[in-house]
C-alpha positions in Angstrom: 0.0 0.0 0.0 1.2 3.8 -0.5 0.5 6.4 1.2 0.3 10.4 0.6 2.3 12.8 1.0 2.8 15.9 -1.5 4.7 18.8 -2.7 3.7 22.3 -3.9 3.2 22.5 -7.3 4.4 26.3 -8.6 0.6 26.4 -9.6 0.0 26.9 -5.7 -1.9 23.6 -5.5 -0.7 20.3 -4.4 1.2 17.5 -6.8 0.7 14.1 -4.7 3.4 12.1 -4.5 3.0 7.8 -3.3 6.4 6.5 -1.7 6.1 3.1 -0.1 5.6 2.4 3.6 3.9 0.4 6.0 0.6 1.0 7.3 -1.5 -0.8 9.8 -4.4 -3.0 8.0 -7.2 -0.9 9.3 -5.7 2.3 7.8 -4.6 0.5 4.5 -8.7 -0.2 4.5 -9.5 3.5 5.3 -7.1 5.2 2.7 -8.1 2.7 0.0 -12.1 3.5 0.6 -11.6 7.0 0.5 -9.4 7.2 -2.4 -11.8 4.6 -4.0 -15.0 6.8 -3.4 -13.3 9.9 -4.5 -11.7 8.5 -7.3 -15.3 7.4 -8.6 -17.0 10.8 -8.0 -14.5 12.4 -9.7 -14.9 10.1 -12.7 -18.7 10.3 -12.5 -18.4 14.1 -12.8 -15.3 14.5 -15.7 -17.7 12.9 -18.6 -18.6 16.1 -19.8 -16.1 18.8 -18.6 -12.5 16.7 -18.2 -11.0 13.2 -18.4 -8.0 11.5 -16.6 -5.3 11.6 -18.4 -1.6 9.9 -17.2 2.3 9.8 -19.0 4.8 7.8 -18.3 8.6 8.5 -17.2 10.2 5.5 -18.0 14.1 4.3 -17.4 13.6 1.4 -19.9 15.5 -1.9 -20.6 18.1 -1.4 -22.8 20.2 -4.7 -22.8 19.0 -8.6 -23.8 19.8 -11.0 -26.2 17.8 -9.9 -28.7 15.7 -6.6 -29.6 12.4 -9.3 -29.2 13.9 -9.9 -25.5 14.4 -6.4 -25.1 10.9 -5.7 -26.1 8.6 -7.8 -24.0 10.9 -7.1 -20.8 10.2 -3.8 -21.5 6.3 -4.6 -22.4 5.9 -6.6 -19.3 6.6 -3.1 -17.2 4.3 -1.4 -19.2 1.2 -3.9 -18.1 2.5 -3.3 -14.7 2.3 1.0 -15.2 -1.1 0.1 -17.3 -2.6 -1.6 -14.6 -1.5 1.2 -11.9 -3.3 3.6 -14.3 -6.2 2.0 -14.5 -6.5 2.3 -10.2 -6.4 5.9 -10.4 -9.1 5.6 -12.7 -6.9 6.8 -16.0 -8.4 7.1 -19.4 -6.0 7.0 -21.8 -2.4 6.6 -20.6 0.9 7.7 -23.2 4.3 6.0 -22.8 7.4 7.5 -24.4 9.3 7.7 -27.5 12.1 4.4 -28.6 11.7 3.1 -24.7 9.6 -0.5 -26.1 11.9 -1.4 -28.6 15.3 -0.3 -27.2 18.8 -2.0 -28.6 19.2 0.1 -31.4 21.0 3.3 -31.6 19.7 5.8 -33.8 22.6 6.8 -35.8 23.3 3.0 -37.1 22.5 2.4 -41.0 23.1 -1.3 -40.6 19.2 -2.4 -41.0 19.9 -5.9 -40.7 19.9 -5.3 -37.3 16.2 -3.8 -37.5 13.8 -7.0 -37.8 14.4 -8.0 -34.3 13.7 -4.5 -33.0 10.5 -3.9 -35.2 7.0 -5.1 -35.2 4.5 -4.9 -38.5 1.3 -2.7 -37.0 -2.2 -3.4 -38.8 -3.7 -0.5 -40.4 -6.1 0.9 -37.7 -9.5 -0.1 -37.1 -8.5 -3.7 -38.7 -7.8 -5.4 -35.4 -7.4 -6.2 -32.1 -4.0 -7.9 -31.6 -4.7 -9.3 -28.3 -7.6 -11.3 -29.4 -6.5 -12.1 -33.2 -3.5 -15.0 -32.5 -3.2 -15.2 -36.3 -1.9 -11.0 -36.2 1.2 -10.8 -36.9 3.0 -8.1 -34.7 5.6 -8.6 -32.0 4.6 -10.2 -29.0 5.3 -6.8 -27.2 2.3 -5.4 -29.1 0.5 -7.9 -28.6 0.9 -7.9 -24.5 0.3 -3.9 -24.7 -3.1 -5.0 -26.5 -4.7 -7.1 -23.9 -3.4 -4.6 -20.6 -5.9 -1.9 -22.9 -8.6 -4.5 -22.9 -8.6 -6.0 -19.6 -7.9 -2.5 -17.7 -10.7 -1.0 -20.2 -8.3 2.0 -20.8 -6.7 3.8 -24.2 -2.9 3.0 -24.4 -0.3 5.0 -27.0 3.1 3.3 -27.1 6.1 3.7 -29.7 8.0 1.3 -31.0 10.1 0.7 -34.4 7.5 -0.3 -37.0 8.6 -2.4 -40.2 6.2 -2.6 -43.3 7.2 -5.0 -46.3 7.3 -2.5 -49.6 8.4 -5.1 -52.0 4.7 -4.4 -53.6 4.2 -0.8 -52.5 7.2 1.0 -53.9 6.8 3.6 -56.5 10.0 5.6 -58.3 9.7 8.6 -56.4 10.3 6.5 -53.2 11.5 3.1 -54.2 11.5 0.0 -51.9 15.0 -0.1 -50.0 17.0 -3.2 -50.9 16.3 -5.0 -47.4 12.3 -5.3 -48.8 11.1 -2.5 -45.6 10.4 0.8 -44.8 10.9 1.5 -41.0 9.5 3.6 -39.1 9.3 5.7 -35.4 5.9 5.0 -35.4 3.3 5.6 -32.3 0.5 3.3 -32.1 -3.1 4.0 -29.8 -5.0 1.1 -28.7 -8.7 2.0 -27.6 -10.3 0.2 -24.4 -11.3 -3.4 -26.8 -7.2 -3.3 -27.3 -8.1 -2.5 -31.3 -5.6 -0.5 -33.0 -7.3 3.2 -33.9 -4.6 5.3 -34.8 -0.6 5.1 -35.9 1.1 7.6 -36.2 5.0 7.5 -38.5 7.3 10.4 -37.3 7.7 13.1 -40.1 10.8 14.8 -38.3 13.3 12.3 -37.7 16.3 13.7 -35.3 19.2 11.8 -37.0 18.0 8.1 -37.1 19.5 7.6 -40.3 18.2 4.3 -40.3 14.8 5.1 -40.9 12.2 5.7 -43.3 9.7 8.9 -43.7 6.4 8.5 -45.3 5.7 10.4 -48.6 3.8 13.2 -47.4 3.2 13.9 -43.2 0.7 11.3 -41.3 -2.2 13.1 -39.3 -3.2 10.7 -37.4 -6.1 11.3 -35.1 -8.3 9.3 -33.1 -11.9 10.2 -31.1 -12.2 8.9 -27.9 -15.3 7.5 -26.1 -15.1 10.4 -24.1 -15.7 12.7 -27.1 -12.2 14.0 -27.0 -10.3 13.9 -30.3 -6.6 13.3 -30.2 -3.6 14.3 -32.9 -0.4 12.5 -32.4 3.5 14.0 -32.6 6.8 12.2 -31.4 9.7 14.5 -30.0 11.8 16.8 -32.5 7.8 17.0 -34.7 7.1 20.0 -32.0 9.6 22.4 -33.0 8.0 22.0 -36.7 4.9 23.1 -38.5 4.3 20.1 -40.4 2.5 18.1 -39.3 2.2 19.7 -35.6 0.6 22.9 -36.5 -1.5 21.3 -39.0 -3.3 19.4 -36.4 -3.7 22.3 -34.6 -4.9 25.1 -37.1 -6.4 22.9 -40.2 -7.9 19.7 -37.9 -9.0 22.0 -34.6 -7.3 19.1 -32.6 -7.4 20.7 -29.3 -5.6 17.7 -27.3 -2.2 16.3 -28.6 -0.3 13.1 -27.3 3.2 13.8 -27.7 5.4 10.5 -27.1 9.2 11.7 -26.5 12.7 11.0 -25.8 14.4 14.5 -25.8 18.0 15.3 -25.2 17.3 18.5 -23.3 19.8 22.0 -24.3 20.2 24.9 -22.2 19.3 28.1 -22.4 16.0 27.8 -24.9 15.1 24.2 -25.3 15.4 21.9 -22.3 11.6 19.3 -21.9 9.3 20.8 -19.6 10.4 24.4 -20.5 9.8 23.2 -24.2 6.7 21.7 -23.3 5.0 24.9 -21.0 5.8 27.1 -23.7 4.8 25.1 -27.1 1.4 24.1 -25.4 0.8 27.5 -24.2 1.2 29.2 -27.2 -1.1 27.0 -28.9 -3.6 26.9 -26.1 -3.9 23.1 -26.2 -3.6 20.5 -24.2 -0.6 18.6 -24.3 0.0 14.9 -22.7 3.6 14.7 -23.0 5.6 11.1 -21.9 9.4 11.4 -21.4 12.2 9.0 -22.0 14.2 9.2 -18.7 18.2 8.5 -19.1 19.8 11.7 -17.2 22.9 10.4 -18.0 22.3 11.5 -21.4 20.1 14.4 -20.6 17.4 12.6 -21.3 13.9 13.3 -19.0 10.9 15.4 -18.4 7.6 14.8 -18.8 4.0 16.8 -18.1 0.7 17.1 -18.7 -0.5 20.9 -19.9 -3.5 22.6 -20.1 -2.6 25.5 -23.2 -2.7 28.6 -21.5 -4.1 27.6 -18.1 -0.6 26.2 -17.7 1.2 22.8 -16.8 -1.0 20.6 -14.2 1.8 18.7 -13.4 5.1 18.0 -14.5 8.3 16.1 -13.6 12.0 16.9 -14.5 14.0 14.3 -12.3 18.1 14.9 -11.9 17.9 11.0 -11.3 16.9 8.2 -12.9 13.6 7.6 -12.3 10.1 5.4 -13.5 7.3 7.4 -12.6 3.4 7.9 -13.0 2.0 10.9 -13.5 -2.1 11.5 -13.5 -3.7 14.8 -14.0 -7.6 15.8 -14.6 -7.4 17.3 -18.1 -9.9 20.0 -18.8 -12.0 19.5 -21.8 -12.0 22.5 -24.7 -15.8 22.5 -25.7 -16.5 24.7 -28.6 -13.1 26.8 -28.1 -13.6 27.2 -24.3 -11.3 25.5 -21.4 -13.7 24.1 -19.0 -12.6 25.2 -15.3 -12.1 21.8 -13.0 -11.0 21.7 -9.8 -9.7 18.5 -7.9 -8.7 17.6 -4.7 -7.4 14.1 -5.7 -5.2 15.3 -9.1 -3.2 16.0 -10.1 -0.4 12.8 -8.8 3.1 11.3 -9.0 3.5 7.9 -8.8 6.7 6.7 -8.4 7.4 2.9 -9.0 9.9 1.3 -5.9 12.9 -1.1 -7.7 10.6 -3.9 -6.7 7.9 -2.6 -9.0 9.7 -2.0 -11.9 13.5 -3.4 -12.1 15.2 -1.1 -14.6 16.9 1.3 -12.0 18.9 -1.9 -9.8 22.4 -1.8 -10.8 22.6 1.2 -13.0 25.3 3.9 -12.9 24.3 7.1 -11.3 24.5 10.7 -12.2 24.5 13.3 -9.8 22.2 15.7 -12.4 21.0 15.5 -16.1 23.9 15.8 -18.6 22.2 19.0 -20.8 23.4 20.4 -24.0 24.4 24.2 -24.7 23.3 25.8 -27.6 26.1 26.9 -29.7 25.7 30.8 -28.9 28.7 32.1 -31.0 26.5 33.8 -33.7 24.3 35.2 -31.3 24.6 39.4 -31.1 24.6 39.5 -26.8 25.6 42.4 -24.5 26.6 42.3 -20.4 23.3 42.6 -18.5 25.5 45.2 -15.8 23.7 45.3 -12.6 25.6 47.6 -10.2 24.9 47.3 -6.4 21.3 48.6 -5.6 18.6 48.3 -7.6 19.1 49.5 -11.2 16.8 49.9 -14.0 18.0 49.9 -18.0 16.6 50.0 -21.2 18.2 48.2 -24.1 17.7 47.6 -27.6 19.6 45.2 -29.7 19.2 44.1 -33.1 20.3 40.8 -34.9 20.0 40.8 -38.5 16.7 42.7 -38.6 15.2 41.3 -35.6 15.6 44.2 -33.3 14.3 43.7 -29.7 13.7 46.1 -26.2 14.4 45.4 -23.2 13.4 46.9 -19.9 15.1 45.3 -16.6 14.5 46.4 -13.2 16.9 44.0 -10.8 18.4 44.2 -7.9 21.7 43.3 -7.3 23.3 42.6 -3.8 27.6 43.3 -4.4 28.5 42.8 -1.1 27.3 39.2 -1.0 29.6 38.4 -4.0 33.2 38.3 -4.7 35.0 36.9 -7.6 35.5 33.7 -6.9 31.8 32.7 -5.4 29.6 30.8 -7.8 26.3 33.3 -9.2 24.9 33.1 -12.0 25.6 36.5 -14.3 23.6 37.4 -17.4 23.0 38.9 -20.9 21.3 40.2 -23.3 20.7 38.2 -26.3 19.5 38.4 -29.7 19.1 35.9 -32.5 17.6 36.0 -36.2 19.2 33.3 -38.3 19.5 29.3 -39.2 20.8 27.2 -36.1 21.8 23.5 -35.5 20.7 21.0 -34.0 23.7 18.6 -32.8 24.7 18.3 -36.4 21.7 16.3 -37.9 19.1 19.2 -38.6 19.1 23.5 -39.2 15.9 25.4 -38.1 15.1 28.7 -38.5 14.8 30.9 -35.3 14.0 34.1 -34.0 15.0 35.0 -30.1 15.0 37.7 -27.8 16.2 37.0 -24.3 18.1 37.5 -21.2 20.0 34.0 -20.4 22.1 33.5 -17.6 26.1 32.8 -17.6 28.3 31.0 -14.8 30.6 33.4 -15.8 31.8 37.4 -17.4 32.3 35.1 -21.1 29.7 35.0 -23.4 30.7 31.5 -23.8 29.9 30.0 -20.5 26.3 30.8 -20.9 24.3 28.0 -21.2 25.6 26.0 -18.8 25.0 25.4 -15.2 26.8 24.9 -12.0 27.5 21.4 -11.0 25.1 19.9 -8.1 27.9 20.0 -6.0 28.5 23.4 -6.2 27.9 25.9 -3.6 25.4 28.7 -6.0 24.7 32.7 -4.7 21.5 34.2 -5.7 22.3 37.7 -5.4 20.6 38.8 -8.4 16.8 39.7 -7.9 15.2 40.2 -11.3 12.4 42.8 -9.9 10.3 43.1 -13.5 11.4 42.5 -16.6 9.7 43.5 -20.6 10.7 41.6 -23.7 9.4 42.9 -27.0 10.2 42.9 -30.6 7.9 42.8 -33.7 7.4 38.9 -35.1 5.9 37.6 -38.4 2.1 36.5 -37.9 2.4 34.4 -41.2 2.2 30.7 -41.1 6.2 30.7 -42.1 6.5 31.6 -37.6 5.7 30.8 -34.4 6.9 32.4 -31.4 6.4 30.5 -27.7 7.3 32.3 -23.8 10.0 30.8 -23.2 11.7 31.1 -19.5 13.3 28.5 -17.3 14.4 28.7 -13.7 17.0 27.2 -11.3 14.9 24.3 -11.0 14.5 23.1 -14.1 10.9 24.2 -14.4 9.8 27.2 -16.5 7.9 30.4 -14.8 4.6 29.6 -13.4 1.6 31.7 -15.4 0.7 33.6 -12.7 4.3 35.2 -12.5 4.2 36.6 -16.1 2.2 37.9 -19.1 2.6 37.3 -22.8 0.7 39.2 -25.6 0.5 39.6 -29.6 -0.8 43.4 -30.9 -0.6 43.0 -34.6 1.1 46.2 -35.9 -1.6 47.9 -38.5 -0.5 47.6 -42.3 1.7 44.6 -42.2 1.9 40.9 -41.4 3.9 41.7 -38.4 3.0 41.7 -34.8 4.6 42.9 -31.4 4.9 40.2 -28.8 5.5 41.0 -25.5 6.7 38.8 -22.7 6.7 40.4 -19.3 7.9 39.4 -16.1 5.4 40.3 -13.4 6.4 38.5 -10.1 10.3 39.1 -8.6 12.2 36.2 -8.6 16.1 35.4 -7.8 16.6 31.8 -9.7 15.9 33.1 -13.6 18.1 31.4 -16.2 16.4 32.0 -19.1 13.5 34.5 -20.0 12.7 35.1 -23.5 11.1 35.1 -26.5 11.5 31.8 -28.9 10.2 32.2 -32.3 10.8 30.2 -35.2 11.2 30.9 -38.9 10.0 27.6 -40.5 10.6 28.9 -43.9 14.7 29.2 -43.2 14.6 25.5 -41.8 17.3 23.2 -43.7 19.7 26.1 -44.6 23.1 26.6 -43.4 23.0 27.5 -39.8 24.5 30.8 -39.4 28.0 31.6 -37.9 28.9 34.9 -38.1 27.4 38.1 -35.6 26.0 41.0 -37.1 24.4 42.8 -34.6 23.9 46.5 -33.1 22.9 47.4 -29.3 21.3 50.9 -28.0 20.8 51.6 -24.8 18.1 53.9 -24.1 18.8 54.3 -20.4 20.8 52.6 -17.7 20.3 53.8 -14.1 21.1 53.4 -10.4 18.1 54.4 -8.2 17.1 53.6 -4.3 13.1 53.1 -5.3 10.2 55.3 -4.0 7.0 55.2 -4.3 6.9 58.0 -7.1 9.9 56.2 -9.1 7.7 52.9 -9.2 4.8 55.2 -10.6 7.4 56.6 -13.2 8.3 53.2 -14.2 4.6 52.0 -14.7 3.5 54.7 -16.7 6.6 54.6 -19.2 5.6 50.8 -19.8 1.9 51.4 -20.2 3.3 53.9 -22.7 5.7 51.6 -24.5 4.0 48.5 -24.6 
């Protein structure tokens, strides 16, 4: 039995958390009643306004003698988090990206080691694997299949997907030697086990030995509880095709997004990726995260658009965890408003559960990636001691951007030598990389955070080890710059704190006024509550239409500043300040 105990959610209201423990039998009987009772009112009362939705953070099996092994060692602990789901009452439950069928590294061309790794997947609505013996998938699937049906809940995996094209090849794309295309393919099972959607992944982050369908899948399924979902797997969200498409063409309002992220300081590390993409977008977003920190793999969340995250989990450790959230519902282009005293919960599976932690090698935090900043046009955020207040402009290759600080910064607590985080100014309007096997277009403005005076040590963060000053308190900050409203860009808030977990909607405000006469508008990200653990606050656009250029290496740049001054505040200079930002922006 597991009892309750919980943490505070930045959201203000409380993220439960099960660890193992004994309890007498007659409590065990209490707790499991209650729970029971308000488990099934809650239920009773989400048919028409919410559902239960629940991701995965899986530390998967990555060794056996065969990717079949591999597989159904790995399937087995999915029937165990399945079955946990269903006790909380889940209804459709999302497991991550390349965790099923592990053994495989993405970068290897040699596809005779694929079979073993893959499974065939029946178009949808043909079958039920589970109850069809003659189907021929991997037994993995096949497991995964019957845990929907007897625990009467929806299930999306992902696995490596094979599909014989000796007959189906045409001259545009002919049939590879080996007689398959192979995919990164996510499969949802409804509560019969039946196959109702697959989804093949359009953007492929390296994995050179896989296939991409002709033209983008969009792959939807509608749900008994009149929810309709679209499907995306990992590096597909930074993209417009076929992510957007969903969005703005199919009115998908929910999106399962299976993924196993390498996470990159300052802009793009999971859950501040998450937060931002389903905000701007306004949908909800049910997002399952590959956990290996080692590699900076982890995060995971469940997010209500611009209502904010409802629960979220970026763990330093390795880690198999639940997590189970009461989505709101978007009716006609309206959020329901739910409230819960039981959701939103982490479960986190002991090494008895769930074996895949015994014996591995431990990290003290998540191994992130740096962005490569070098082309980036940046300028020394200078905080002198006191509080000071600056304006800025900077422009990178005509993206100019303002900037309004108002920190505080405390000298005497500070030497040289101590360990605070410094920061800068910095613009971006070109073609970057990503680790070598892809170039997107972006467009940033930000203030990022630096262990260091060099531009180069931003990005990067102080070991766990390390002793870390806060004397920097960022009092109020304003981001603008004017954006493209065509369907070429996308801009997100972006911000990310000292804990690995971006701003919390209440402590900031983000707005588009389209600028009259032209397709531009001004966005404006402003920070509205004081904090003194920012690393990154920004805004991250993307410019879809320079995607798949050369990424850009040289700075061009030009910075302004309108004003930069040392003040003790009064009550009349706070007025000041308000006014001249009602006036700006």
């Amino acid at each position: 039995m597991k009892s309750f105990t919980y943490i505070q959610r930045l959201s203000k209201k409380p993220v439960f958390i099960l660890t193992t423990m004994r309890l007498s039998k007659l409590l065990i009987v209490a707790v499991a009643l209650a729970i029971s009772i308000q488990l099934t009112s809650e239920v009773l009362a989400a048919d028409t306004t919410s559902y239960i939705g629940a991701v995965v953070e899986y530390y998967p099996v990555t060794n056996g003698t065969n990717g079949t092994t591999i597989a159904n060692a790995n399937a087995q602990n999915y029937v165990t988090i399945i079955k946990r789901a269903a006790n909380y009452s889940t209804d459709i439950v999302v497991f991550p990206e390349s965790s099923l069928t592990m053994g495989l590294n993405s970068s290897d061309t040699d596809r005779t080691l694929y079979p073993s790794h893959s499974s065939f997947v029946p178009d949808p609505g043909t079958d039920i694997p589970c109850d069809n013996s003659s189907t021929v998938v991997m037994e993995a699937l096949r497991l995964i299949s019957c845990a929907a049906k007897n625990n009467s809940i929806y299930v999306v995996v992902n696995l490596s997907e094979k599909e014989n094209c000796t007959t189906t090849g045409t001259s545009s794309r002919p049939c590879p030697s080996d007689g398959y295309f192979y995919y990164n393919t996510n499969v949802a099972f409804d509560r019969t086990g039946a196959i109702v959607s697959r989804y093949r992944k359009y953007n492929l982050f390296g994995e050179l030995g896989f296939n991409i369908t002709s033209t983008p899948d969009i792959a939807t399924f509608t749900t008994d509880f009149n929810v309709t979902f679209g499907q995306i797997i990992c590096f597909d969200i930074l993209f417009r095709t076929p992510t957007l498409t969903l969005i703005n063409d199919y009115n998908v309002t929910d999106i399962i997004f299976s993924v196993h992220w390498f996470s990159e300081m300052p802009y793009l590390t999971a859950i501040q990726t998450q937060t931002a993409w389903s905000y701007t977008n306004n949908v909800n977003l049910l997002a399952s995260g590959f956990n290996m920190p080692a590699t900076g793999s982890g995060g995971s969340g469940i997010y209500a658009g611009t209502n904010g995250r409802l629960v979220a989990l970026f763990s330093e450790s390795a880690k198999n965890a639940l997590l189970v959230a009461r989505v709101p519902k978007v009716i006609d282009g309206a959020r329901n408003n739910v409230t819960s005293t039981t959701y939103p919960l982490i479960y986190e599976f002991s090494n008895t559960e769930i074996t895949t932690l015994v014996g591995i090698t431990t990290v003290p935090q998540q191994a992130l990636l740096q962005d490569i900043l070098t082309a980036y046009t940046t300028s020394v955020l200078s905080l002198s001691n006191g509080t000071t207040a600056s304006w800025l402009e900077i422009c990178d290759r005509q993206l100019c951007c303002s900037f309004y600080v108002n920190g505080t910064f405390d000298a005497e607590s500070v030497n040289s030598s101590a360990n605070y985080y410094r920061y800068r100014i910095a613009v971006f309007n070109g073609v970057r990389t990503h680790s070598g096997v892809a170039t997107t277009g972006v467009q940033i403005c930000s203030i990022i955070s630096c262990k260091n005076d060099t531009a180069s040590s931003c990005g990067l963060r102080f070991a766990a080890t390390d002793t870390v000053l806060q004397p920097t308190v960022f009092n109020e900050i304003v981001v603008s710059g004017n954006f493209s409203t065509t369907s070429d860009a996308m801009q997100m808030p972006d911000s990310l704190t000292t804990d690995m977990l971006p701003l919390n909607i209440s402590d900031f405000t983000y707005r588009k006024t389209t600028v009259s006469g032209s397709t531009l508008a001004n966005v404006t990200h402003v920070l509205t509550t004081k904090t003194s653990s920012l690393l990154t606050f920004a805004i991250y656009g993307r410019n879809f239409s320079a995607d798949g250029l050369a990424f850009t290496e040289s700075v061009v740049s030009s910075a302004i500043p309108f004003s930069r001054f040392s003040v003790v505040l009064t009550t009349v200079f706070a007025v000041l300040i308000t006014l001249h930002i009602l006036t700006k922006y």
